[in-house]
C-alpha positions as CSV (number, residue, x, y, z in Angstrom):
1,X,142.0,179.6,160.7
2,X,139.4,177.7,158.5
3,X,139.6,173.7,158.4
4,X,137.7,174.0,155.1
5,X,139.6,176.5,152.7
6,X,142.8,178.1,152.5
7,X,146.6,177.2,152.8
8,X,146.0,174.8,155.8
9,X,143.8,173.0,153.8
10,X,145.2,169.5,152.7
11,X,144.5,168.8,149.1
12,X,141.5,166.6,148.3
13,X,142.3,162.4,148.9
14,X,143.0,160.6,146.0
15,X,143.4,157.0,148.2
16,X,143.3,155.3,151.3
17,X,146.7,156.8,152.5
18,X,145.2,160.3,152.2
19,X,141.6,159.6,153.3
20,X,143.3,158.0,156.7
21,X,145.4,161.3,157.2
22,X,142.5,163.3,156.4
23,X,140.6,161.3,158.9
24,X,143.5,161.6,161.4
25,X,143.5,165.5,160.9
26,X,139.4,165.5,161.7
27,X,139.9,163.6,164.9
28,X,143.3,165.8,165.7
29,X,140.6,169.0,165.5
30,X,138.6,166.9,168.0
31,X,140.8,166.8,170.1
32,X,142.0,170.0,170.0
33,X,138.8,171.7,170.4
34,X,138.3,169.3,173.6
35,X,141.2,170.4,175.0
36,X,140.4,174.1,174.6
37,X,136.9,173.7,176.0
38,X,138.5,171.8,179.1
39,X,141.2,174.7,179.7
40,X,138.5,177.6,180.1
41,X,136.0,174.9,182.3
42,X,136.5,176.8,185.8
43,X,135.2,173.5,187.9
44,X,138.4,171.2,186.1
45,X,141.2,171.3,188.8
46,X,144.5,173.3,188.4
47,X,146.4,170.0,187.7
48,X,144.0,169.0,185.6
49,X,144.3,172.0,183.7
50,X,148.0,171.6,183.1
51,X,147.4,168.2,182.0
52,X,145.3,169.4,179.6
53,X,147.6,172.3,178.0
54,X,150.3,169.5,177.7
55,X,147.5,167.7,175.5
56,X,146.9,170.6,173.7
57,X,150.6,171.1,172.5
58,X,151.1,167.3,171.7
59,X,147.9,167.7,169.1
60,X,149.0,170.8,167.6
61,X,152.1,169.1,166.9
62,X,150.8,166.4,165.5
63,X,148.3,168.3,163.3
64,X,151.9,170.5,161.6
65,X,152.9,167.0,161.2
66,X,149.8,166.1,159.6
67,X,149.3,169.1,157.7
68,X,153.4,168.8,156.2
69,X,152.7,165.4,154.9
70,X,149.6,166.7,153.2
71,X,151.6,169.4,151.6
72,X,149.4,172.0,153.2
73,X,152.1,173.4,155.1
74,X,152.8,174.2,158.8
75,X,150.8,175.6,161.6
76,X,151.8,179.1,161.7
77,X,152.0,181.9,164.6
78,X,148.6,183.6,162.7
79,X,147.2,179.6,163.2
80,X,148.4,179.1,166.5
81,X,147.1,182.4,167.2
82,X,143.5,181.7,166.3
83,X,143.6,178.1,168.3
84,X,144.8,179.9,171.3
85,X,142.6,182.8,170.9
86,X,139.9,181.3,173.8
87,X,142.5,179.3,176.0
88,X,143.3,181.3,179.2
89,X,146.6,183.1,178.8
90,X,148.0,181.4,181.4
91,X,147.6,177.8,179.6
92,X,148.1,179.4,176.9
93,X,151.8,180.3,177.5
94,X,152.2,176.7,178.8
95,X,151.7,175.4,174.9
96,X,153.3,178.2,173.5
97,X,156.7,176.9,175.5
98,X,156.1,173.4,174.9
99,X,155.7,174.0,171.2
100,X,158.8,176.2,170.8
101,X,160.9,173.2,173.1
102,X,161.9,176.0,175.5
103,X,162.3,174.6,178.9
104,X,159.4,173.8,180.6
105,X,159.5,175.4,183.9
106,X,158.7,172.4,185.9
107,X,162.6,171.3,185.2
108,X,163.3,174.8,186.5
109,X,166.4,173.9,189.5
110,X,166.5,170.3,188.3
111,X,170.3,169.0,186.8
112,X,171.8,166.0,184.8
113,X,172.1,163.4,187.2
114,X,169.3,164.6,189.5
115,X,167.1,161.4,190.5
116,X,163.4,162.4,189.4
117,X,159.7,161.3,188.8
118,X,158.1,162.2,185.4
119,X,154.6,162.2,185.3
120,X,153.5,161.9,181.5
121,X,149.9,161.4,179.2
122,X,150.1,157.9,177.2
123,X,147.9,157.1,174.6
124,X,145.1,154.4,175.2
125,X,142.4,152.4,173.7
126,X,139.3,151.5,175.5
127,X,137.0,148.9,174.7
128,X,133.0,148.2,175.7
129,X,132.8,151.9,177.1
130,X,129.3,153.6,178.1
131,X,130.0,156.9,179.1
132,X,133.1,159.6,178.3
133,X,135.3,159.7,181.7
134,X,138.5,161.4,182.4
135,X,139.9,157.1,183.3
136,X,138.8,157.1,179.0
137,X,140.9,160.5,178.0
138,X,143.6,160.2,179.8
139,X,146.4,158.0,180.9
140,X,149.1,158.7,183.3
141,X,152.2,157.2,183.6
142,X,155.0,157.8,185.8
143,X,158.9,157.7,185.0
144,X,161.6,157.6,187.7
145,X,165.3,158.0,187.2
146,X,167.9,160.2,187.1
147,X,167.6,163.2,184.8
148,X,169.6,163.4,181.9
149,X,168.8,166.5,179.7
150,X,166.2,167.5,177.0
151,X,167.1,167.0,173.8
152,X,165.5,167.4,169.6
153,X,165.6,164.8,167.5
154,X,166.6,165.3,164.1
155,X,163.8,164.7,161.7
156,X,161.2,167.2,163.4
157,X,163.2,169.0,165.9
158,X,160.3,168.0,169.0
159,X,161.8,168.0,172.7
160,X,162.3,165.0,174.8
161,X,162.8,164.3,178.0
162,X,165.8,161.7,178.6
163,X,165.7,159.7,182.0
164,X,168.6,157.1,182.9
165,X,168.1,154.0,184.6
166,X,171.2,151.9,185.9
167,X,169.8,148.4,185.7
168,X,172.8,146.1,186.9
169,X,176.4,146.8,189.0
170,X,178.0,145.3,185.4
171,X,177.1,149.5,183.7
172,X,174.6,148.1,181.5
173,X,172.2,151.2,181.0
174,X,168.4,152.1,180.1
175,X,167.4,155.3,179.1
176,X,163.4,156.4,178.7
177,X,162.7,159.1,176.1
178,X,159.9,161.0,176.5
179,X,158.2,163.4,174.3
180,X,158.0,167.2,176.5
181,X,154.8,168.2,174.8
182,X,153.2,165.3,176.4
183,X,155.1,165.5,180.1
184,X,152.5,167.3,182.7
185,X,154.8,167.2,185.7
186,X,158.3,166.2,187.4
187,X,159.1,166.0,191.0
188,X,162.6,165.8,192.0
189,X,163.3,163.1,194.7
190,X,165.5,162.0,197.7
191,X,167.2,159.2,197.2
192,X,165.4,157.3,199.8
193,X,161.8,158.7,198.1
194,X,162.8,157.3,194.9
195,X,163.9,153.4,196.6
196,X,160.7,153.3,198.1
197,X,158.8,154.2,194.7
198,X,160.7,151.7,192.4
199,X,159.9,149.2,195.2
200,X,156.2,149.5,194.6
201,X,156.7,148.9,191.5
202,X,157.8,151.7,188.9
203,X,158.5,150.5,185.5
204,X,159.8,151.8,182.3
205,X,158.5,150.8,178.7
206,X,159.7,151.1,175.4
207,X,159.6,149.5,172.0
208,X,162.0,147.3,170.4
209,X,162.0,146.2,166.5
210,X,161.1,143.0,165.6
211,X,162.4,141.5,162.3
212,X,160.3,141.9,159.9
213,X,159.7,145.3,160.8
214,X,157.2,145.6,163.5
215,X,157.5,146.0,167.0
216,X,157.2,145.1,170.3
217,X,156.6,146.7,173.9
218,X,159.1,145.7,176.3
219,X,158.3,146.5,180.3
220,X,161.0,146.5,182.9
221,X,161.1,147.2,186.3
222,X,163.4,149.5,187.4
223,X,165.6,147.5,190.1
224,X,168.0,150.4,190.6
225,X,169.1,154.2,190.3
């Protein structure tokens, strides 16, 4: 697939709004092309490796996103082909699932209701940085709580992962949403495993509007499953 000519191509910018998604579809190549050179390094770890295929999928699907608000159209299987094309097939498969929201096999023998630990890639910003480091790429957060179910949402039909958290004896209720193209591992727990976590401190964020229409980050800890 060429990034310079043909249907994929977003039309030339005729503002700021489309220079900054043109820029945003430059750095999305980036980090696709990173992410396939990290899948075929044989030195990167197996875990590693999955973290990165998760990566992968999550900037594919944000370049389709990119590339439908360009009017350029979607990524198709041809596309997807072509990206894939030098991934092992292994990882490969991996981002093919993720993409299609089938269901990712690390939920395999995992119910509603079943008290879990997601493992999931945040973004991040660092500042006053001398060298590229994996603590620079990557960001891992963890999630624990009882399993809910996967679900789309309705504007762009992505996966997410839903977790419950029972906060209070009174019912009230939290639930974490997160995305399954960027979820690179789950763990079901005992229920004494998943006291003794929360204890050292697991926490759930999310965002919450503000008026006036921005937002802001709310962290919790999670006091009880």
């Amino acid at each position: 697939m060429s990034r310079t000519k043909g249907a994929k191509t977003p039309p030339p910018p005729g503002g700021s709004k489309e220079r900054g998604i043109k820029e945003l579809i430059t750095e999305t190549w980036a980090l696709i092309d990173q992410a396939k050179k990290s899948l075929s390094d044989p030195e990167l770890k197996e875990n590693d490796r999955i973290r990165w295929a998760g990566v992968l999928a999550s900037a594919i699907g944000t370049l389709n996103h990119l590339l439908w608000k360009t009017g350029a159209g979607k990524v198709d299987e041809e596309d997807l082909a072509s990206i894939l094309s030098k991934v092992p097939e292994k990882y490969a498969k991996m981002v093919r699932r993720r993409l299609k929201g089938d269901e990712n096999p690390d939920f395999k023998g995992i119910g509603r209701g079943d008290l879990v630990e997601v493992v999931w890639l945040d973004a991040s910003l660092s500042r006053g940085i001398s060298k590229i480091s994996n603590r620079v790429v990557a960001t891992y957060k963890r999630t624990v709580g009882r399993f809910v179910g996967i679900f789309k949402d309705r504007q762009y039909q992505h996966p997410h992962v839903l977790i419950q958290h029972e906060i209070d004896e009174g019912g009230i209720i939290d639930v974490s949403s997160v995305p399954l193209g960027i979820v690179v591992g789950v763990k079901k727990l005992a229920e004494k495993e998943a006291s003794k976590r929360m204890k050292n401190g697991a926490s759930v964020s999310w965002t919450s509007p503000l008026e006036g229409g921005g937002t802001k980050i709310i962290t919790r800890k999670v006091r009880k499953c």
